[in-house]
C-alpha positions as CSV (number, residue, x, y, z in Angstrom):
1,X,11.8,-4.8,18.5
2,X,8.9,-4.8,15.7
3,X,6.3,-2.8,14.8
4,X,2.8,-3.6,13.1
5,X,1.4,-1.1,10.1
6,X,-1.5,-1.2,8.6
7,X,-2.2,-0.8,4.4
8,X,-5.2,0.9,3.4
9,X,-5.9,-0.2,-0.3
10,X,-7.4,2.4,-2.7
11,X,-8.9,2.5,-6.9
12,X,-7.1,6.0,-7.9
13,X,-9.9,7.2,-10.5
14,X,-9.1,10.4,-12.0
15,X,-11.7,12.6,-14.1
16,X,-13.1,11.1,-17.5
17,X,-11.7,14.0,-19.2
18,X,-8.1,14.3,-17.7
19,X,-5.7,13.6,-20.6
20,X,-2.6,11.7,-18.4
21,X,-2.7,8.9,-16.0
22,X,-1.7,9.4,-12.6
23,X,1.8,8.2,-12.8
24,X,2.0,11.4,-14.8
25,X,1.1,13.8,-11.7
26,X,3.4,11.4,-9.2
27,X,6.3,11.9,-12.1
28,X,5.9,16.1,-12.2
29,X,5.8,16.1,-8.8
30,X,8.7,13.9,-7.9
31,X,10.7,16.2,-10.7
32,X,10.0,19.4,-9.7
33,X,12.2,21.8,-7.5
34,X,12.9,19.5,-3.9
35,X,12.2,23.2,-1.9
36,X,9.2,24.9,0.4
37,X,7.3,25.0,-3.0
38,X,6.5,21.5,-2.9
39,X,4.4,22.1,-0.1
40,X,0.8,22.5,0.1
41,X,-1.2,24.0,3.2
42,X,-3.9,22.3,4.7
43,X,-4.9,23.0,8.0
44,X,-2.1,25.3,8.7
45,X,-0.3,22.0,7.8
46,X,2.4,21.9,5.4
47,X,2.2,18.7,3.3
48,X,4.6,17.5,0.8
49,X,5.8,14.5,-1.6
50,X,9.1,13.6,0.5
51,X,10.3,11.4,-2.1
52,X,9.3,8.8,-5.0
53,X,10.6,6.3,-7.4
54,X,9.9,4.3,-10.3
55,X,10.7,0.6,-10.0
56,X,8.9,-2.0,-12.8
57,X,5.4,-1.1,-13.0
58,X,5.2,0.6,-9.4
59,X,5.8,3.8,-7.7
60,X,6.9,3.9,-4.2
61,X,7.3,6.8,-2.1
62,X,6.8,8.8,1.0
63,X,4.4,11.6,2.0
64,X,5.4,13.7,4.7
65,X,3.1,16.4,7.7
66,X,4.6,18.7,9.1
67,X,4.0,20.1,12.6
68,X,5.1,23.4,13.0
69,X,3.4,24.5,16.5
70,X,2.1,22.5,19.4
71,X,5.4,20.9,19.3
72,X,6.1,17.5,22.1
73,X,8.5,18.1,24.8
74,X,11.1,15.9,25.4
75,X,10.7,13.6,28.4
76,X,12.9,11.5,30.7
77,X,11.2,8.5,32.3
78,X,12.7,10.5,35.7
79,X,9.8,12.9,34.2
80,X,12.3,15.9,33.9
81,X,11.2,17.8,30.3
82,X,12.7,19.9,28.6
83,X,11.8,21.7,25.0
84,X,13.2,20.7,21.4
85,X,15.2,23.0,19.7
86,X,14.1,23.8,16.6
87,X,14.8,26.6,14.1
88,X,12.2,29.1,13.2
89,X,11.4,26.9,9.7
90,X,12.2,23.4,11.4
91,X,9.0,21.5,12.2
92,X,8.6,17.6,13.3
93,X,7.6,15.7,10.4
94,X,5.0,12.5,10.4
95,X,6.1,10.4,7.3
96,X,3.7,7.6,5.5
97,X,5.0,5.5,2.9
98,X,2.8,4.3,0.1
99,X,2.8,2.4,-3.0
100,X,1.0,3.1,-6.7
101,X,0.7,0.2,-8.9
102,X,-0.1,1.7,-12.5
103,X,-1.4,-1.6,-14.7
104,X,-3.9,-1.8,-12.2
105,X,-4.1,2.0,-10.8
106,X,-4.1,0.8,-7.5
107,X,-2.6,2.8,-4.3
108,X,-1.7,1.4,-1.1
109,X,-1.0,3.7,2.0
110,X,0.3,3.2,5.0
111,X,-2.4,4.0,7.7
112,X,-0.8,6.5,10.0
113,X,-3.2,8.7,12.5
114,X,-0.4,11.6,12.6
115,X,0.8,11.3,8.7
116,X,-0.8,11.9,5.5
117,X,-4.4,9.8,5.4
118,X,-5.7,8.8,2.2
119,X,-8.2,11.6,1.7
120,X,-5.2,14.3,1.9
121,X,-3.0,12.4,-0.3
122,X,-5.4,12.4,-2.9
123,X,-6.1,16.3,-2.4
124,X,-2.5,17.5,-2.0
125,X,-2.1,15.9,-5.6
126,X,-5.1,17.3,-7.0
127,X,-3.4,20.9,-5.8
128,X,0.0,20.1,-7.0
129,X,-1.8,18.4,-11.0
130,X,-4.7,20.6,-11.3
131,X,-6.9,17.9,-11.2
132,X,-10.5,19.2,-10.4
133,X,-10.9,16.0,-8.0
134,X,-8.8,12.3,-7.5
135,X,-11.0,10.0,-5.9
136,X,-9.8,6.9,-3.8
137,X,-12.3,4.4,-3.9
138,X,-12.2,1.9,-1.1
139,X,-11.5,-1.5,-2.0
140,X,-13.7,-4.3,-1.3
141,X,-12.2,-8.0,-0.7
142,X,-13.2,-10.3,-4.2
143,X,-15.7,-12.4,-2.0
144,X,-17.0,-9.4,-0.4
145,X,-17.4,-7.4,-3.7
146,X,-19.2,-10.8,-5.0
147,X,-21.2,-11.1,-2.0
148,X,-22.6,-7.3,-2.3
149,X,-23.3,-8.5,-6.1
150,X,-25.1,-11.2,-5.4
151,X,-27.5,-9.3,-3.3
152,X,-30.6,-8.3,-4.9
153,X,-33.0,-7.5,-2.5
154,X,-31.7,-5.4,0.5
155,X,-33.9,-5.4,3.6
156,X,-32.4,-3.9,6.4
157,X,-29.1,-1.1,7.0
158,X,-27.6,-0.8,10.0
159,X,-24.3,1.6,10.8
160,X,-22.7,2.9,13.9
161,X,-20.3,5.8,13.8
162,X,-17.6,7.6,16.5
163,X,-15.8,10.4,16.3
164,X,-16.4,12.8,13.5
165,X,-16.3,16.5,14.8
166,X,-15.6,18.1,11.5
167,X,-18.9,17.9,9.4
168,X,-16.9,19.7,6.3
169,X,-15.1,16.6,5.7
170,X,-18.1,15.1,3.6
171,X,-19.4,18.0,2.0
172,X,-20.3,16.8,-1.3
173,X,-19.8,13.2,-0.4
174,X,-23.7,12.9,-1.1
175,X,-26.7,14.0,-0.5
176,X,-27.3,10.7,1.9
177,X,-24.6,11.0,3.9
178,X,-24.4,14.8,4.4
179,X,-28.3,14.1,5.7
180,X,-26.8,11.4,8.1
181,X,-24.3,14.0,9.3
182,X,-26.5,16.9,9.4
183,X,-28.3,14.4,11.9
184,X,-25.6,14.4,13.9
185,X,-24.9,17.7,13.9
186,X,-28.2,18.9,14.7
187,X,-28.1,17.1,18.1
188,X,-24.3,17.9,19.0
189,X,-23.3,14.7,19.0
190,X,-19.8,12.7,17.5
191,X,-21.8,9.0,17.7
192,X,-24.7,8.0,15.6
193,X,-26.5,4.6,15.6
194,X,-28.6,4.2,13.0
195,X,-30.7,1.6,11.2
196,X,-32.7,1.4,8.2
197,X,-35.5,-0.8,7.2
198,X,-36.3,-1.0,3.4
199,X,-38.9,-1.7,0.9
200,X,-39.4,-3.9,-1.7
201,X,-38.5,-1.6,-4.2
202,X,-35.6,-3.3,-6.5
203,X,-34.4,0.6,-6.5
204,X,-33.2,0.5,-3.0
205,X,-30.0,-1.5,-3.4
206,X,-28.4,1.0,-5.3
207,X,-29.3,3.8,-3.4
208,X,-27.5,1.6,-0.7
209,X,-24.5,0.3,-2.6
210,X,-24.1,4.0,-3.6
211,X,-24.7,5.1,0.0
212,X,-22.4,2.5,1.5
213,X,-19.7,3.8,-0.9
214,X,-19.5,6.9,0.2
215,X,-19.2,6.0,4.1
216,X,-16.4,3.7,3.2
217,X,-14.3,5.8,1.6
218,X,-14.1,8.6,4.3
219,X,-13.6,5.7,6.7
220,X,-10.4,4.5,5.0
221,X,-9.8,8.1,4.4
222,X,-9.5,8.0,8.0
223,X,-11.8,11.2,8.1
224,X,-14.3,9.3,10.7
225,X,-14.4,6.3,12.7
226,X,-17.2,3.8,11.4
227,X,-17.1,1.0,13.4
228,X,-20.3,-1.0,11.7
229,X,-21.7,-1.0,8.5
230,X,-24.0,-4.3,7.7
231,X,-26.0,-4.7,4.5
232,X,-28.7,-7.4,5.6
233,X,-30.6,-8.7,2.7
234,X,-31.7,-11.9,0.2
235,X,-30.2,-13.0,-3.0
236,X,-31.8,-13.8,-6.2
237,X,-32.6,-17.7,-4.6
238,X,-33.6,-16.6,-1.7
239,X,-30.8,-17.1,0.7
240,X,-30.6,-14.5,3.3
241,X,-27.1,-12.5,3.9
242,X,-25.3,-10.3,6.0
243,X,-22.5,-8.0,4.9
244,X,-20.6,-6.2,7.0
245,X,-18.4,-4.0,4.5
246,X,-16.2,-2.7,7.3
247,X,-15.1,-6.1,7.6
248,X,-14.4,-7.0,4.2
249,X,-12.4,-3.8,3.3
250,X,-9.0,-4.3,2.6
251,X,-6.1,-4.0,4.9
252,X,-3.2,-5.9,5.3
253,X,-1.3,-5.8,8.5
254,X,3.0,-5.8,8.1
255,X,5.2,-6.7,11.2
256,X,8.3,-5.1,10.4
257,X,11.2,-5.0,12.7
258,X,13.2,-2.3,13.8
259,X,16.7,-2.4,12.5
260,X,18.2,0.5,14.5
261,X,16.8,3.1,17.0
262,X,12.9,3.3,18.1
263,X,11.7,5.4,14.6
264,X,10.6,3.3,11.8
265,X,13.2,3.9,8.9
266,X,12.0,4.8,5.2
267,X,13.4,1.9,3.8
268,X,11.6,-0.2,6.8
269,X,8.0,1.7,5.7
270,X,8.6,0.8,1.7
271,X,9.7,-2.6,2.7
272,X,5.9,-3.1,4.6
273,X,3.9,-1.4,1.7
274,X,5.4,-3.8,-0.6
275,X,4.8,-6.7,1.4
276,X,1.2,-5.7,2.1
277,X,0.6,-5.2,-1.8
278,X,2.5,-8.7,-3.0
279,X,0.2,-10.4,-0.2
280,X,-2.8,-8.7,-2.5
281,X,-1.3,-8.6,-6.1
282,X,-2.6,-11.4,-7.6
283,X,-6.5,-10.3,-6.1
284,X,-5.8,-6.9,-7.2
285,X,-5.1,-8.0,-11.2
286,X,-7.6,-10.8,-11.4
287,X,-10.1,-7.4,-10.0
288,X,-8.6,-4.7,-12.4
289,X,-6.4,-5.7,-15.3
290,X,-7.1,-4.0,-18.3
291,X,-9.4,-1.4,-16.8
């Protein structure tokens, strides 16, 4: 039997004026007593570094949710059920393995609906370092990036987006975004189409690379479900283009097969996010060596 997962790829960019790298915070964490107090509370969620380790010029590990109430039942295909039975501080945990690759400061993350997404990875670290904020940016394939760079009039915007319920996500994602939202909101409604046309003004295509940034990264965060996001403009000679950034984020996509059991092992979920980032290691340096 084999199972697909899916790598999210992520910049980890920590404030200007925070004296240690991130392999730092991983390193005190990882170290410090393996008890309740490595958990942080999210949600009525504990969260919590599971486990992590050094090898070469990486850190792999796992992340770990744990669901303490609105437990599953237990099921026989006969349809009989029956409760589990778990201790007063047992909970059922939702593991994600990821991947931090220092020279380069890139993180991949296994994508996992009922884990750890990327935007609470990044928080549960900031609680555990005191780190006023870690932004994950999203990461843009090379021809994509160069694509969005050679773009220098932008003409037209157009996005569709599903599924976000809690508006509190993005507060102070933007001012552009939290509008877009507020839109949303206003009318009670979890879907939004929306296109822009734009004016000549040169200014506009930051305002949109800027913009676009921002949607991206909850996306990947897994914080909201964008399911279009297309840039439609001219470059310096003229030539029209279409970019749809959804489609050139990067993900890779890890069959893995199932050694024992139906449950993915740990050792199964670090051997994917390794795959996934030596399928991207050589894009990732030629993008971010020696920055």
């Amino acid at each position: 039997m084999t199972r697909k997962l899916k790598v999210d790829f992520f910049k980890v960019v920590l404030p200007d004026d925070f004296p240690n790298p991130f392999e730092s915070i991983l390193n005190a964490v990882n170290i410090s007593p393996n008890d309740h107090t490595r958990n942080a509370i999210r949600n009525a969620y504990p969260f919590r570094l599971q486990k992590a380790s050094q090898t070469g010029d990486s850190w792999t590990g796992e992340m770990i949710r744990i669901r303490m109430d609105q437990l599953p039942l237990k099921v026989k295909l006969s349809g009989d059920v029956s409760s589990i039975d778990l201790e007063d501080d047992e909970g059922i945990g939702e593991e994600t393995a990821f991947l931090y690759h220092f020279p380069t400061k890139v993180l991949g993350i296994q994508r996992n609906r009922y884990g750890v997404s990327a935007g609470v990875f990044a928080w549960y670290f900031e609680e555990k370092g005191s780190v006023e904020s870690i932004e994950l940016q999203p990461i843009l394939q090379k021809d994509g990036l160069q694509r969005l760079a050679d773009m220098k009039v932008v003409r037209k915007m157009s996005l569709n987006i599903a599924g976000v319920e809690n508006m509190t996500t993005f507060k102070g994602s933007g001012q552009g975004v939290e509008s877009m939202l507020g839109l949303m909101n206003q009318f009670e409604s979890p879907n939004l189409a929306l296109t822009v046309s734009m004016g000549k003004q040169r200014g506009s295509l930051k305002w949109v690379k800027d913009f676009a940034q921002s949607f991206v990264q909850f996306n990947q965060q897994g914080e909201s479900a964008i399911h279009k996001f297309e840039i439609s403009g001219k470059t310096e000679d003229g030539e029209k283009s279409v970019i749809d950034l959804i489609e050139y984020r990067m993900v890779e996509e890890i069959e893995v097969e199932l050694k024992s059991g139906r449950t993915l092992s740990s050792s199964e979920r670090e051997y994917a996010v390794q795959e996934a980032f030596s399928s991207r290691k050589q894009e990732l340096l030629e993008m971010f060596s020696g920055q």
